[in-house]
C-alpha positions as CSV (number, residue, x, y, z in Angstrom):
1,X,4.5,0.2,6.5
2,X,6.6,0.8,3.3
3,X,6.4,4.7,2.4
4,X,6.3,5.4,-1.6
5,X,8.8,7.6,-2.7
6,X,9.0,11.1,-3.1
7,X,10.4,12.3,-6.6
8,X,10.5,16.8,-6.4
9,X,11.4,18.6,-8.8
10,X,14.2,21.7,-7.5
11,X,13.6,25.0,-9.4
12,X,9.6,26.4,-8.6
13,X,9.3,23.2,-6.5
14,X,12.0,23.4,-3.9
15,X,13.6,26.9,-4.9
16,X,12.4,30.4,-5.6
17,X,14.0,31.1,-8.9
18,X,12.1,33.9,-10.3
19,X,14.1,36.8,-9.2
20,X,17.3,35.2,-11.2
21,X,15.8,34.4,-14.5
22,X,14.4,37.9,-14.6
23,X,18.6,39.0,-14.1
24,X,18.9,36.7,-16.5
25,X,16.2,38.1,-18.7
26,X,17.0,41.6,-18.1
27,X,21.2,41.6,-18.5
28,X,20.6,39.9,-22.0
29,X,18.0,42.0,-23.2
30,X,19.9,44.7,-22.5
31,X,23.3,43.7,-24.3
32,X,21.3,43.2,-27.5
33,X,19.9,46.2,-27.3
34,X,16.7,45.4,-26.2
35,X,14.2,47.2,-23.7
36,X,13.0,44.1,-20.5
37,X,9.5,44.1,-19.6
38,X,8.9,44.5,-16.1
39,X,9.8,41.5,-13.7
40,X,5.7,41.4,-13.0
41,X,4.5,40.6,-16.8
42,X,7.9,38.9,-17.6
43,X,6.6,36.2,-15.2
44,X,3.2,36.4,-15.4
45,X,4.4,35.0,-19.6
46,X,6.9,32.9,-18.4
47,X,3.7,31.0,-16.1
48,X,1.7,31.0,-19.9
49,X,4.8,29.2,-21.7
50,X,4.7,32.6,-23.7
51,X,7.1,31.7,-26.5
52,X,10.9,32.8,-26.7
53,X,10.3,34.4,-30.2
54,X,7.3,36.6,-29.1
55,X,9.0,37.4,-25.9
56,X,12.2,39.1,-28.0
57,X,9.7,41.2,-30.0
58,X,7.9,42.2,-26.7
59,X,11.4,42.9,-25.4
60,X,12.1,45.1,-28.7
61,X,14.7,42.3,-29.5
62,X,15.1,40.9,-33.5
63,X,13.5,37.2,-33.8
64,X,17.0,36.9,-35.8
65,X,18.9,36.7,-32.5
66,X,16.8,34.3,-31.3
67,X,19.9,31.7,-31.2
68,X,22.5,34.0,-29.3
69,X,20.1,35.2,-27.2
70,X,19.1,32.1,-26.1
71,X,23.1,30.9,-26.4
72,X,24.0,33.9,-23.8
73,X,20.8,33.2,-21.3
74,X,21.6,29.5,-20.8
75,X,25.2,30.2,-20.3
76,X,24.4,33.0,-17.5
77,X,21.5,31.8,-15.9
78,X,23.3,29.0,-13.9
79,X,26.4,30.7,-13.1
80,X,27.4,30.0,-9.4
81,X,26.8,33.7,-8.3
82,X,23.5,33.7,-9.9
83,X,22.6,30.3,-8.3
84,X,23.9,32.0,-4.8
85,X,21.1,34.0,-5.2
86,X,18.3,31.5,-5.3
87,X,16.1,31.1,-2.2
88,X,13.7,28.6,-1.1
89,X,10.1,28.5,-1.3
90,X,8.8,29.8,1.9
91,X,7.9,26.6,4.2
92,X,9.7,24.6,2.1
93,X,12.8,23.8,4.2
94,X,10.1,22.5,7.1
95,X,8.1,20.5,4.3
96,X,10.9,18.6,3.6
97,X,12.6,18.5,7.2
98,X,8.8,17.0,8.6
99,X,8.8,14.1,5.5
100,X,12.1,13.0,5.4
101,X,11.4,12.5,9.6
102,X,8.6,10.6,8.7
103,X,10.6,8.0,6.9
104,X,9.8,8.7,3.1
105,X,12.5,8.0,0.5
106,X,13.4,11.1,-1.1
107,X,14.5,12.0,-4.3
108,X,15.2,15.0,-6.4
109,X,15.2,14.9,-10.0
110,X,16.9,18.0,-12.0
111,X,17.3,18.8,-15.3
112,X,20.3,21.5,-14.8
113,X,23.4,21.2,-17.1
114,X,25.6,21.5,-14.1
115,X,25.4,18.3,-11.2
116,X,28.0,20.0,-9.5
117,X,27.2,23.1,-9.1
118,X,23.0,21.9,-8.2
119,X,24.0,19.8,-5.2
120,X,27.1,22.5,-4.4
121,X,23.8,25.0,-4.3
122,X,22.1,22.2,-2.5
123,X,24.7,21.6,0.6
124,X,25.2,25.7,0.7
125,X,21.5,25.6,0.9
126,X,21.2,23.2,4.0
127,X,18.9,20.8,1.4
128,X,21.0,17.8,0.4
129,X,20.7,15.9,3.9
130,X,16.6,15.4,3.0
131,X,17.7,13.7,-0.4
132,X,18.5,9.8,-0.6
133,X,20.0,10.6,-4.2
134,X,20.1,13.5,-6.7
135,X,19.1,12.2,-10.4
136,X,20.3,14.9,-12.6
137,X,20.6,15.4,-16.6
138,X,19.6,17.6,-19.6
139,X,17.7,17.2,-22.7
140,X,17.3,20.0,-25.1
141,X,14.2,17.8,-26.3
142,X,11.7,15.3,-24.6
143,X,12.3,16.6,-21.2
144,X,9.3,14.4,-19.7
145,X,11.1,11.5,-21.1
146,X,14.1,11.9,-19.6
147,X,12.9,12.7,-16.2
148,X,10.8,9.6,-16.7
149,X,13.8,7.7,-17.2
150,X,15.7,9.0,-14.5
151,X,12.9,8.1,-12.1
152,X,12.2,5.0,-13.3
153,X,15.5,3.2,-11.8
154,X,13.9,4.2,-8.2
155,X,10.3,3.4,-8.4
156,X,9.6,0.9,-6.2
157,X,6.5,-2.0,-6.4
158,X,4.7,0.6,-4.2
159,X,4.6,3.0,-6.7
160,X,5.7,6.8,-6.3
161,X,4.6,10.4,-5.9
162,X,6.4,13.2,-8.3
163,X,5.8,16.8,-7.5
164,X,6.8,19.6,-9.4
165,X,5.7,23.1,-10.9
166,X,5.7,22.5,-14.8
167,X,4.7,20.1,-17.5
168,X,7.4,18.2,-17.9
169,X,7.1,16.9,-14.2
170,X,2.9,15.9,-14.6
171,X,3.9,14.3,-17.9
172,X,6.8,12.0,-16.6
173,X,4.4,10.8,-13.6
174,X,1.6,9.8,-15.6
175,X,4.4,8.0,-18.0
176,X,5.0,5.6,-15.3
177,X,1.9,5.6,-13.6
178,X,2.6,7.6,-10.4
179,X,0.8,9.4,-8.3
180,X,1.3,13.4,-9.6
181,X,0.8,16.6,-7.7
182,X,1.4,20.0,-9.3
183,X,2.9,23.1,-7.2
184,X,1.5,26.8,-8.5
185,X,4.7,28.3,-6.9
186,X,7.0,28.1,-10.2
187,X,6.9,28.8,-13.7
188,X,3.7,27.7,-14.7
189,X,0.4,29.3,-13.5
190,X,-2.2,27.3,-11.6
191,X,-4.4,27.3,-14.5
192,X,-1.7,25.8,-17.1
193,X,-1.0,23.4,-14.6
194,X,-5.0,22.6,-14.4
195,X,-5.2,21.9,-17.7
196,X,-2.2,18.8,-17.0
197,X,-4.7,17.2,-15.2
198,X,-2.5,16.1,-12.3
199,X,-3.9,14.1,-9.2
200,X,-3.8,17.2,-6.9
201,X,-3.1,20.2,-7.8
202,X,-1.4,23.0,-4.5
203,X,0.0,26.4,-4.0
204,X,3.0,24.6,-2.5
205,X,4.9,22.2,-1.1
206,X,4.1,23.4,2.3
207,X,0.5,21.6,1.7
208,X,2.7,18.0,0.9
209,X,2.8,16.8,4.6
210,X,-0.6,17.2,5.0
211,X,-1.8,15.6,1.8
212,X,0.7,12.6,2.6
213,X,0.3,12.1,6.4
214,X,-3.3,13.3,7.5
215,X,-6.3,10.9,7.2
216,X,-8.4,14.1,7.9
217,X,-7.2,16.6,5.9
218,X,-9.2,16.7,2.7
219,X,-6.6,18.0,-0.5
220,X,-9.1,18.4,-3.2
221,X,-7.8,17.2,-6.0
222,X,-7.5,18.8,-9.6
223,X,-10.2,19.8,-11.7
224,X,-10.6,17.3,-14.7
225,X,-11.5,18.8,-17.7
């Protein structure tokens, strides 16, 4: 039997990232002479899509600096010491070990700036050997789209399953028709992601094997509005 493929996202899905955007967060806050939030409530708005310009005045930060601010995050936040930092999800790393023995194709689609440095993170990382192919690129706009597009060269006539922790990854399923499951371990909360409507919606990807491989088990799937 032919297995659909598996399209995860890396960063919420695969990776623990919190801890380094909140570096992030704080180092620039600081150097415009800003006051951080603490790490709690800085993620707790992050999971809300709390906007960048509301998040500066929280952060006692001038909506004027908006640009550099953002300019100086985006060129820190995926420096290779900060990256070094990242860990994985717990369970993840025996999610993905028990799927890729069980024969599914594997893919992960990320929209870093930096190939390079995401599959030098992911061989340091013991990850890559799960991953037929890393599709990689970045959008400042339509980010849905272009994950869309990057899947779409791999979908096979048996369809596909994309899983991933934010909007963009729900959205570029449902463009071409495959089967989406949202993870509440990243930067969106459970009930954002609930209000995406995916097929199933899980704490994690420790939940994926059993969703994928057990007749019995019983994955209720997400609310519809």
């Amino acid at each position: 039997m032919i297995k659909s493929p598996l399209f995860f996202d890396l960063d919420g899905t695969v990776l623990d990232v919190s801890a380094r955007h909140y570096r992030i967060y704080d180092r620039v806050t600081r150097a415009f002479g800003g006051k951080p939030i603490g790490k709690n409530e800085y993620w707790r708005l992050k999971q809300e899509k709390f906007p960048w310009p509301e998040m500066l005045t929280k952060s006692r930060v001038s909506r004027d600096e908006l640009e550099p601010y953002m300019a100086m995050f985006i060129a820190e936040v995926e420096k290779p010491g900060e990256l070094a930092q990242d860990e994985c999800i717990p369970g993840a790393h025996e999610a993905l070990h028990q799927l890729h023995g069980e024969g599914y194709p594997m893919y992960l689609v990320s929209l870093r700036r930096s190939h390079n440095e995401c599959l030098r993170q992911l061989v340091e990382l013991d990850l890559a050997q799960y991953f037929a192919e890393i599709l990689s690129g970045h959008t400042d706009s339509s980010t849905d789209e272009l994950k869309a597009c990057l899947i779409a060269q791999k979908v096979r006539d048996t369809g596909g399953i994309i899983i991933g922790d934010t909007e963009a990854d729900v959205l570029a399923g449902k463009r071409l028709s495959l089967v989406t499951i949202a993870v509440a371990s990243g930067i969106r909360s459970r009930q954002y992601l609930q209000a995406l409507e995916p097929d199933y919606l899980i704490d994690s990807i420790v939940a994926l094997p059993g969703i994928l491989g057990d007749s019995a088990y019983s994955a209720p799937r997400a609310p519809r509005r």
